[in-house]
C-alpha positions in Angstrom: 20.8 12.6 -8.6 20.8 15.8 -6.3 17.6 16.9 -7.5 15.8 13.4 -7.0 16.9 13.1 -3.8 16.1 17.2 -2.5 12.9 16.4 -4.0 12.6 13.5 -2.2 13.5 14.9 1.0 10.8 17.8 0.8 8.2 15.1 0.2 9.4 13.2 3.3 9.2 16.3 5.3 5.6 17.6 4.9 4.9 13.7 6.4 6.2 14.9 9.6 5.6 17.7 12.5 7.4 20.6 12.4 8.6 20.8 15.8 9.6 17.7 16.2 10.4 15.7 13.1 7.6 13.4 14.0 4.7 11.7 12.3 1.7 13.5 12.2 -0.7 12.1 15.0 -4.4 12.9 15.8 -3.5 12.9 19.3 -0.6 15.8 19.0 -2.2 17.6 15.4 -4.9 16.5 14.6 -7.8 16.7 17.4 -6.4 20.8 17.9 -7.4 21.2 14.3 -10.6 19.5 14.7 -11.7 21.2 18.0 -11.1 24.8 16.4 -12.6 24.1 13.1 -14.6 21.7 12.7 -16.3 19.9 16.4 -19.1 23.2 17.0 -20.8 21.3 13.8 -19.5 18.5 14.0 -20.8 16.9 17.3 -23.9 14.4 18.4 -27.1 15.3 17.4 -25.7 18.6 15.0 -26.8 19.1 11.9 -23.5 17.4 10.6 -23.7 13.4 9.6 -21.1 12.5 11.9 -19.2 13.8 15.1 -15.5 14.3 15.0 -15.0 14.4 18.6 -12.3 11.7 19.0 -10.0 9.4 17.2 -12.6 6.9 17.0 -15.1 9.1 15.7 -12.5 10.6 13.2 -10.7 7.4 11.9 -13.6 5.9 9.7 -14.2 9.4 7.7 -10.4 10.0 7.3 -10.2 9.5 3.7 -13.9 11.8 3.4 -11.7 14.8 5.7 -9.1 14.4 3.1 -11.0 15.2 0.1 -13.5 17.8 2.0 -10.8 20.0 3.1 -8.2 19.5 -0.4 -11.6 20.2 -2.2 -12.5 23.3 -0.1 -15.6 22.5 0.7 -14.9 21.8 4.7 -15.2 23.7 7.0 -17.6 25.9 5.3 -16.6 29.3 4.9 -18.6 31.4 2.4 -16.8 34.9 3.7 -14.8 36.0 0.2 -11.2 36.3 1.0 -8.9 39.0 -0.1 -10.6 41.9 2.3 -8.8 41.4 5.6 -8.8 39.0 8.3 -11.9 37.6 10.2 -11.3 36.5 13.5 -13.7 33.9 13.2 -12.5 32.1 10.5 -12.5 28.5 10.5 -11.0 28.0 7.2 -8.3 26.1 7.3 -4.6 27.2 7.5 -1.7 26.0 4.7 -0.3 24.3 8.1 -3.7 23.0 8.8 -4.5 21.6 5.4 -0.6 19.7 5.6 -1.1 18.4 8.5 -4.3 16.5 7.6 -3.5 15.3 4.7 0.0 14.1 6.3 -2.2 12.4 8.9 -4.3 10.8 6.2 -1.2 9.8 3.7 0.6 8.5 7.0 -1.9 5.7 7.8 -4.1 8.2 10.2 -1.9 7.1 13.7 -3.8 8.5 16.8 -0.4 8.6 18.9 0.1 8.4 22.3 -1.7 9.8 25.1 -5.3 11.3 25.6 -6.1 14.3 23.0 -7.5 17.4 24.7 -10.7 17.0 25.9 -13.5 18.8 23.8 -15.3 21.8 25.4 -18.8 22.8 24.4 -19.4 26.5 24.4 -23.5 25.9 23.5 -23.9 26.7 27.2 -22.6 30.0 27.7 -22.3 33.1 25.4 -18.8 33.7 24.0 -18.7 37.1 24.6 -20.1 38.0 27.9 -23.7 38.3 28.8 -25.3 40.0 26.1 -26.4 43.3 26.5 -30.0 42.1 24.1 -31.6 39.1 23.0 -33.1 38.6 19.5 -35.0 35.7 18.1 -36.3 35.3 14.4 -40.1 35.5 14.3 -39.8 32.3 12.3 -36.7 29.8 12.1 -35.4 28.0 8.7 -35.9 23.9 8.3 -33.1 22.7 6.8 -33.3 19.2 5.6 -30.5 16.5 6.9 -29.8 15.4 4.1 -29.6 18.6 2.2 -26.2 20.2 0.7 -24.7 22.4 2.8 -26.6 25.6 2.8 -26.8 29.1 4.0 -30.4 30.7 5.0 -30.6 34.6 5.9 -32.9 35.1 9.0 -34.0 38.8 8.8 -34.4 39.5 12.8 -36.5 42.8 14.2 -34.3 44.3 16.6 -37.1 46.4 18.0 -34.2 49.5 17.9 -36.5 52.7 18.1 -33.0 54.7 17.4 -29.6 53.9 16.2 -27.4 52.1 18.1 -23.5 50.9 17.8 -23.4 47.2 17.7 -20.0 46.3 19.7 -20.0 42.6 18.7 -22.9 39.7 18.3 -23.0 36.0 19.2 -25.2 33.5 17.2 -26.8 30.9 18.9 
């Protein structure tokens, strides 16, 4: 009877926040999650099916975010693991991956008050004004309605000698 009922309470618990011992809500958990992993692609007019910008836009694909991040194929991250940290990675965290599917299992409440609003970064470069400015001589079509896919883009720097690269930012 002990064992039923510890494994019973564990089960309970992932439902819930950490800090708080409160259902997981898309206002509190879930929108954070989305806005650092997921809304860059996920946005009007992106190359994703459907924005994830608010609870509304969220709620119908619940079920879809469920079995895209348990199966690992959301967010997209081809980077093999296992040889340090990347500091953009937007794979998903254990935490993360509870939380969704705690949203999910709970009946996907949105909660109370306004989640944070989201902030486009398309109109400014991320790490300062760039130093140089490359562009492909030609760019890659990628179908909408293709698999997700990854195209290399060889770009000519125009270097005559070499040069430390500090840090880049795709646009």
């Amino acid at each position: 009877k002990l064992c039923i009922f510890g494994a019973l309470l564990l089960t309970s618990v992932s439902a819930f926040a950490a800090d708080a011992g409160r259902p997981v809500t898309f206002t509190k958990d879930i929108a954070p999650i989305l806005q650092a992993k997921c809304q860059d692609c996920h946005q009007p007019n992106s190359i994703a099916p459907m924005a994830l910008l608010s609870y509304e836009d969220a709620r119908p694909w619940a079920e879809a975010i469920k079995e895209e991040t348990l199966a690992r194929r959301m967010p997209p991250w081809p980077a093999d693991r296992g040889y340090g940290a990347f500091s953009n990675d937007i794979g998903l965290t254990p935490r993360e991956f509870e939380f969704l599917v705690s949203w999910v299992d709970g009946g996907v409440p949105q909660g109370l008050g306004e989640a944070p609003a989201y902030i486009d970064h398309g109109a400014h470069w991320m790490l300062g004004s760039p130093d140089v400015v490359l562009t492909p001589a030609s760019g890659a079509i990628i179908d909408a309605r293709s698999a997700p896919a990854f195209r290399r883009l060889i770009i000519d720097t125009g270097l005559t000698r070499e040069t430390w690269v500090r840090g880049f930012d795709f646009k």
